[in-house]
N, C-alpha and C positions, 0 to 999 in steps of 0.2 A: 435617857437624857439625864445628865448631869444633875445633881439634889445635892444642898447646902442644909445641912440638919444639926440640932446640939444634940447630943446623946452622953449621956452619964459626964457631964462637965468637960466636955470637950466639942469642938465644932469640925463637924465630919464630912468632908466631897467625898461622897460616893458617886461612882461612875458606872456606867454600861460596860457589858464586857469590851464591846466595840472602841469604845472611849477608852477603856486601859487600855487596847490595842493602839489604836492612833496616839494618843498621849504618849506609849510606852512609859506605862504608871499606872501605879495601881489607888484607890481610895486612900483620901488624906485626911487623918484627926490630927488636930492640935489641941494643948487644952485652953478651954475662954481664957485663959487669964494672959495669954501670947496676944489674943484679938487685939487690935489697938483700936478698929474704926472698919465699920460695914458701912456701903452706899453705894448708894444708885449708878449707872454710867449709863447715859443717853446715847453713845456711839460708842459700843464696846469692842468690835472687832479694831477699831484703830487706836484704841487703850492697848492693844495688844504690838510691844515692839520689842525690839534688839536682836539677838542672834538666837536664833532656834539652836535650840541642842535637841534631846530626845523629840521626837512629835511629827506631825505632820502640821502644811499650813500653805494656804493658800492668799496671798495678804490680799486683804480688802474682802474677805471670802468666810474664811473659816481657820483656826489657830488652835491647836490643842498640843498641849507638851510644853515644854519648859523650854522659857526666851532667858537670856542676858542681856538687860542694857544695865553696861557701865556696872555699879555694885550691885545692883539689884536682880535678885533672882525673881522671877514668873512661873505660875504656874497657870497653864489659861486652859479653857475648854470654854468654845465658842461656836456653836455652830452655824451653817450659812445662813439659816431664818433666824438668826436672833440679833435682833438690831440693837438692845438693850442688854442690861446683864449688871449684877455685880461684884464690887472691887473691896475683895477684904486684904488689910493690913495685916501684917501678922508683924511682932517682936522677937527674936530669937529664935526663930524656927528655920528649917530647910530652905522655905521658900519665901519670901517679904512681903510676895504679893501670890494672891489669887482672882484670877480675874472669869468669870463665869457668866456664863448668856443664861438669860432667862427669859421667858415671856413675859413676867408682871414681879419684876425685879422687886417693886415695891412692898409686895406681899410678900414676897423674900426675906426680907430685911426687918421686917415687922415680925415672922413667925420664929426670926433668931434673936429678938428680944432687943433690935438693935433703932 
């Protein structure tokens, strides 16, 4: 499963192998200082929109891989049990958003200092 961690000043999605499979992507560091804003999403699979490019995704289901809507790029991993998850901003980086299912999102977001 999908882990949102800061390591040596940088904020790190490591993935399962499985999840770089389905994603077609491998783990993503950026460093803290791109982060703009970590939070909660109470319905994250439907935070998840625009055009699939790389990934797999079944809507309303499950979404892993990189969306386009409009200018903004995505980077999601969401699995079908996670009804919750978090939504990091990023500033000048590959992707604008990262969007990730978690079980206790909030505990998430607390252990990244945010």
């Amino acid at each position: 499963m999908a882990e949102l961690v800061r390591e040596d000043g940088a904020l790190v999605l490591k993935l399962s192998t499985i999840e770089k499979a389905e994603g077609v992507h491998g783990d993503i560091s950026v460093p803290l200082s791109s982060v703009q804003d970590i939070t909660v999403v109470n319905d994250i699979i439907h935070a998840v929109h625009g055009i699939k490019m790389p990934g797999s995704r079944l809507p309303g289901v499950f979404a892993m891989g990189t969306f386009l809507s409009g200018t903004e790029k995505i980077f999601a991993i969401v699995h079908h049990q996670n009804q919750r998850g978090v939504r990091v901003r990023l500033h000048g980086e590959t992707f604008d958003t990262l969007l990730v299912g978690a079980d206790n999102p909030e505990k998430v977001v607390e252990s990244l200092g945010y």
